[in-house]
C-alpha positions, 0 to 999 in steps of 0.5 A, a space after each residue: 700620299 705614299 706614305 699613307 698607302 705604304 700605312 694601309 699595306 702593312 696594316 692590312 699584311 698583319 690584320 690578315 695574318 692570325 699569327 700576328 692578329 685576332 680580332 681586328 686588335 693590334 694599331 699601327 701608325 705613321 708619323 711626320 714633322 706635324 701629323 700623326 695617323 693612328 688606327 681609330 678604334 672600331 677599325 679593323 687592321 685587315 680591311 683599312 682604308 684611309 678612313 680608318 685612321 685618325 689625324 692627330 695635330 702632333 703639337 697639340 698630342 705632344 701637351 699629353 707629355 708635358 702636363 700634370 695630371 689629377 692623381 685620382 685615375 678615373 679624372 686624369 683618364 678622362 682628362 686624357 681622353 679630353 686632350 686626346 680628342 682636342 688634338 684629333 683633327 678628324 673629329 668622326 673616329 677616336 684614335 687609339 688609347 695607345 696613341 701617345 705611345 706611337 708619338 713618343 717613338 721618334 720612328 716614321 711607322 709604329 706596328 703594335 700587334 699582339 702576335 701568339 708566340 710573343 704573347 707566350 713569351 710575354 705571359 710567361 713568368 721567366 719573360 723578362 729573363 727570355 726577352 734579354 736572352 732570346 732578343 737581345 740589346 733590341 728590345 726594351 721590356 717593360 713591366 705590366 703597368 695598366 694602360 693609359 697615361 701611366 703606361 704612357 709615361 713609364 715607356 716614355 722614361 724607358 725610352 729616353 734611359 735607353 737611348 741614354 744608354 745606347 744612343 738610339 731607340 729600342 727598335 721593339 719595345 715588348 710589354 709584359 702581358 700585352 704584346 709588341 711595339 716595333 717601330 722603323 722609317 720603313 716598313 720593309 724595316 718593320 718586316 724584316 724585325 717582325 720576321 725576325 722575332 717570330 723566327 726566333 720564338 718559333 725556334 725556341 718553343 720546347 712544346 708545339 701546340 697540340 694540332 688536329 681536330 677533335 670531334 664535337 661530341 654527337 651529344 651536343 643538341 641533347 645539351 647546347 640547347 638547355 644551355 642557351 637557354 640558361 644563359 638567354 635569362 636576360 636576352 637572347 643568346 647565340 652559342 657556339 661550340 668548338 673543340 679541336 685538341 688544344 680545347 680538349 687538353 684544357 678542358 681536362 681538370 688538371 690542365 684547365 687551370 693553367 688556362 682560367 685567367 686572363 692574360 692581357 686586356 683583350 681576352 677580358 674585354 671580349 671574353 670576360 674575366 671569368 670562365 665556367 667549366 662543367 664536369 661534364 659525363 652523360 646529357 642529364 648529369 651534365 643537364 642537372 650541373 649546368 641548372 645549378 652552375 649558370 645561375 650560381 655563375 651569374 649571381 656571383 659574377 653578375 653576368 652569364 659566362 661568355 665562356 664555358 668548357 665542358 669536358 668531352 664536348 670542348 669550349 663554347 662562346 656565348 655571345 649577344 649575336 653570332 659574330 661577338 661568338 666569333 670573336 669570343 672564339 678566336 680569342 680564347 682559342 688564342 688565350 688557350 696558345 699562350 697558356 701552353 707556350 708559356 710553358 717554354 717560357 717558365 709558366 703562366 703568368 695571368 693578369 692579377 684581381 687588380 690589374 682585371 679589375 682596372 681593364 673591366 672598370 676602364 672607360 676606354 675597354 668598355 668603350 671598346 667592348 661595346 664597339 665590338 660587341 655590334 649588334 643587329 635589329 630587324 624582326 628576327 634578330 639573333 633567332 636561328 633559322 633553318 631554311 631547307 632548299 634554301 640553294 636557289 629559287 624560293 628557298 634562297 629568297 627566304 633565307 635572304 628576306 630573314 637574313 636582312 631581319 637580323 636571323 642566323 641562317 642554316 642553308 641546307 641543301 643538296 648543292 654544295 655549289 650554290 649552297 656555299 656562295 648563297 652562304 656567302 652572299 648571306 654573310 656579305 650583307 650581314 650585321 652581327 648575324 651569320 649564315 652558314 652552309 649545311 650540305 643535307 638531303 632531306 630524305 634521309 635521316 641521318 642526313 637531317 641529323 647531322 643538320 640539327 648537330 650542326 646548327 648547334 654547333 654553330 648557333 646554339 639551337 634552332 628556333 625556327 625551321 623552314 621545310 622548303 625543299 621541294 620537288 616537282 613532277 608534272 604529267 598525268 595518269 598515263 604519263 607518271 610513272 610509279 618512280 616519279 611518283 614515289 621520288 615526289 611523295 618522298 620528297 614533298 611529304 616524307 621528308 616533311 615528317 623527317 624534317 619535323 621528327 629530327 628538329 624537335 628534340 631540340 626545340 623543346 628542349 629549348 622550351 624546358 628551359 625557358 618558360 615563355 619561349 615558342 619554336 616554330 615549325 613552318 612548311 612551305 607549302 602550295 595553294 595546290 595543297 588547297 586545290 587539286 591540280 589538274 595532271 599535277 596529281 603527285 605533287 598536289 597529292 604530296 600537298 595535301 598530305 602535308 597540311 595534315 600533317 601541319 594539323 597532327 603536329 599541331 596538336 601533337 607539339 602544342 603542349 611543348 610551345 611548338 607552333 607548326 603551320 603551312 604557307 600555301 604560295 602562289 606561282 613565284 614565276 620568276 624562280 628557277 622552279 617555273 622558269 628554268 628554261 629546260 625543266 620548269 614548270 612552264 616547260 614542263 606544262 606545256 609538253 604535258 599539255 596542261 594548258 589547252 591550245 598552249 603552243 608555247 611556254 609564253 602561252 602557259 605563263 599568260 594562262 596562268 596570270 590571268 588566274 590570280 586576281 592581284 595579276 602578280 607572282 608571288 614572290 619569296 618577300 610576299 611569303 617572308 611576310 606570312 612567315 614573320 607574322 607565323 613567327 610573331 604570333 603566340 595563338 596559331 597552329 595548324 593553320 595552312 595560310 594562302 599566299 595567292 594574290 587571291 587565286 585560291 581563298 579558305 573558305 
């Protein structure tokens, strides 16, 4: 139906565009003689597709209009959910609670968005005055009424006393607090208004916004951490850490009240009706605020803030999982715009105690709340995981295997290529948990640094740390030479200990402030830790030195509820490590001439299969499994556990 697909286009042109959306919010819909197809909630406007949109029977909608409803608001909002659904003919998806409202525009499409600029307009004390002023006849402004039914029937009055008035309908209807109706019989007509209006607020904007980046203070993993844990009392938490320099104007004291309420449903369904702001100053002093603050926050409030401003570090979302922190983010960035636009349009207007009250207390926003908030489950949910090396081969089957277990992901390598699409791979497949990409060299210090800095701030801290990178050189005495040989231990040993000193700050930290809380610290290892390898020595030696320092770090980090352990893997002959047709191993070995009588690479892969007992590879599932039980388990340190298919045993 050409009409339905003229519906999906604009939907998706406004849903892609952060001026108009945020958040997946917003509802467009089209109409004929019989049916209505509205947005079903859940549904988000930038990917639609006809199954987004819920069919409404219009003769069965238009009784919503004409009956007489209970006077108590809680029985007549259910009583109108009930009618609602009985006029749905797709069953499976639950239209809008704005439905009523794009039945009663006699317009063949409805667009409602909640742009920024109208939105700085529509919270502005002077909006009414404005409306009139900046847009004319055009519009029709309505109060804040609560949505629902009363909403609905309060625009339905103004309507018809506008056509009264004018003859015709208002092509926009603009709702205090809240956003924008425009309706038309075509959507090129629904474009031209939209532009229309953008251009004409743009225009009258007296103060742009603030722009530029402002750096995330390098103090963060000495105090985001603590407060995940604060916060994680009644589960586990992902945090995320922002600023730029409008968080930076409203973290300031004398600009943060203009910012401390909410200004439409949406920022109360997704970000909560109240904020918490910390004074800030040095790690400690703010360590000490934050133990006093969140608990008190909570008490009074009964929950744990989803925002918190901290003056010099900038705005952090906590969320139940790293994608409800995502849309935390965007939309109190977004609530932070309109603070400061209202300002060309007499000042902010938030939402009253009353009117928060109702939008907190509603069945159809907790319906929505809930629906938004998504959620994982699998072994791993909502832990943040660092995988290093985790660009191609073992390290990137690591990561994906603990990605489909619900954790955050950090790949951290050197190749930003494969890095950013393994990412994005990771993301594609992912529920309420994310992957980000983190482009690091694990020799350096510094480098590992700026790692840990940016895992918290995109997830809050690290809870298991994965020292996968890993290099190998293969050849005798006669053919390693001393660089070769200081380029593995380098990286096969050192940066083990580099990984290890950087990370855990943060995890006992962690631990600080939560009692029963584990970190881990895991390095992949090789069963040639457990076993000499002939002309193999630099690697093996590398190894073996790293199960010792599994054993010393074990000891050293258990009082602080830090488990650090190795996985000692077989061949995993797939990878690119043995089977990269230039430099792997395979090749490798056999120019080394490792396997006696070996004249090709498919004699050195045969030899080495005939090793293992299992008569199979090991595979990055194979050591995930090791790994999730590392994890799990709360009374093993120091231990270097085989993953061989039998080819080396402990004894």
């Amino acid at each position: 139906m050409k009409e339905i697909q003229e519906l999906i286009d604009i939907s998706r042109h406004y849903g892609r565009d952060s001026r108009y959306v945020i958040a997946g919010g917003g509802n467009t819909s089209y109409k004929n003689a019989d049916k209505l197809w509205v947005k079903a909630s859940g549904s988000a406007l930038a990917t639609i597709t006809e199954a987004g949109f819920a069919v409404l029977d219009r003769a069965r909608l238009n009784v919503i209009s004409e009956k007489t409803y209970p006077i108590d608001a809680a029985a007549r909002e259910e009583e109108v959910k009930n009618d609602l659904a009985a006029a749905c003919i797709t069953k499976d998806r639950r239209p809008s609670v704005e439905t009523s409202l794009h039945n009663a525009l006699a317009a063949s499409f409805v667009v409602h968005l909640h742009p920024t600029l109208v939105n700085g307009l529509m919270c502005g004390n002077d909006a009414e005055t404005e409306t009139r002023c900046l847009l004319g006849d055009e519009a029709l402004y309505i109060p804040y009424i609560d949505p629902g039914y009363v909403l609905f029937k309060e625009v339905e009055r103004r309507i018809n006393a506008f056509k009264a008035r004018h003859g015709r309908e208002p092509e926009m209807i603009l709702l205090q607090n809240h956003g924008i109706f425009v309706g038309a019989d075509t959507t090129a007509r629904v474009r031209e208004i939209y532009d229309r209006v953008l251009s004409t607020l743009e225009k009258a904007v007296k103060n742009p916004l603030p722009e530029g980046d402002t750096p995330v203070c390098a103090c963060v993993p000495e105090v985001v951490p603590a407060l995940r844990m604060l916060c994680s009392k009644k589960g586990l938490k992902t945090l995320r850490v922002t600023n730029n320099a409008l968080i930076a104007h409203f973290t300031d004291e004398k600009s943060y009240p203009a910012a401390a309420r909410p200004f439409s449903p949406d920022g109360i369904v997704y970000c909560k009706s109240n904020y918490l702001r910390l004074k800030g100053g040095d790690a400690e002093s703010l360590l000490k605020e934050a133990e006093t603050e969140i608990p008190a926050f909570e008490r009074r409030f009964g929950y744990f803030p989803r925002v918190i401003f901290v003056k010099c570090l900038g705005m952090i979302a906590v969320g139940d999982n790293a994608a409800q922190c995502a849309t935390i983010t965007e939309v109190m960035t977004d609530t932070l715009k309109i603070a400061w636009l209202t300002g060309s349009f007499g000042g902010p207007h938030p939402m009253t105690r009353a009117q928060i009250d109702f939008i907190d207390n509603w069945e159809v926003e907790n319906y929505r709340r809930k629906v938004s908030a998504g959620g994982v489950s699998g072994r791993m949910e909502n832990k943040t995981v660092i995988v290093t090396g985790a660009a191609q081969g073992f390290g990137e089957g690591i990561a994906r295997c603990l990605a489909a277990q619900g954790a955050n992901i950090v790949v951290a390598d050197l190749n930003e290529a494969a890095g950013v699409e393994t990412a994005a791979l990771l993301n594609a497949s992912a529920k309420s948990n994310r992957a980000v990409f983190v482009k690091t060299n694990v020799a350096e210090i510094p480098s590992l640094e700026e790692l840990i800095h940016s895992t918290v701030c995109a997830f809050g801290g690290v809870d298991v740390f994965v020292s996968n990178a890993g290099v190998l050189r293969a050849g005798g005495l006669d053919e390693m030479t001393s660089e070769q040989f200081d380029f593995v231990t380098k990286i096969n040993y050192n940066a083990y200990f580099y990984c290890t000193k950087a990370v855990t700050p943060v995890m006992k930290l962690q631990n600080r402030y939560a009692s029963e809380n584990y970190g881990d610290i895991i390095q992949i290892n090789s069963k040639s830790g457990l076993r000499g390898s002939k002309a193999n020595f630099a690697y093996a030696g590398g190894k073996f030195g790293g199960v010792g320092l599994t054993q010393s770090f074990a000891l050293e980090l258990a009082p602080f509820r830090i488990k650090v352990n190795s996985i000692c893997p077989g061949n995993f002959y797939e990878g690119p490590l043995w089977s990269d047709p230039e430099n792997g191993l395979f090749v490798q070995y056999l120019k080394a001439g490792k396997v006696p009588g070996a004249k090709t690479v498919e004699d050195v892969r045969a030899f080495y299969m005939a090793q293992v007992p299992m008569r199979k590879g090991c595979a990055p599932e194979d050591v995930t499994r090791a790994l999730l039980y590392l994890v799990e388990q709360t009374c093993e340190t120091g231990q270097a556990v085989p993953v061989t298919g039998g080819q080396v045993m402990l004894n």
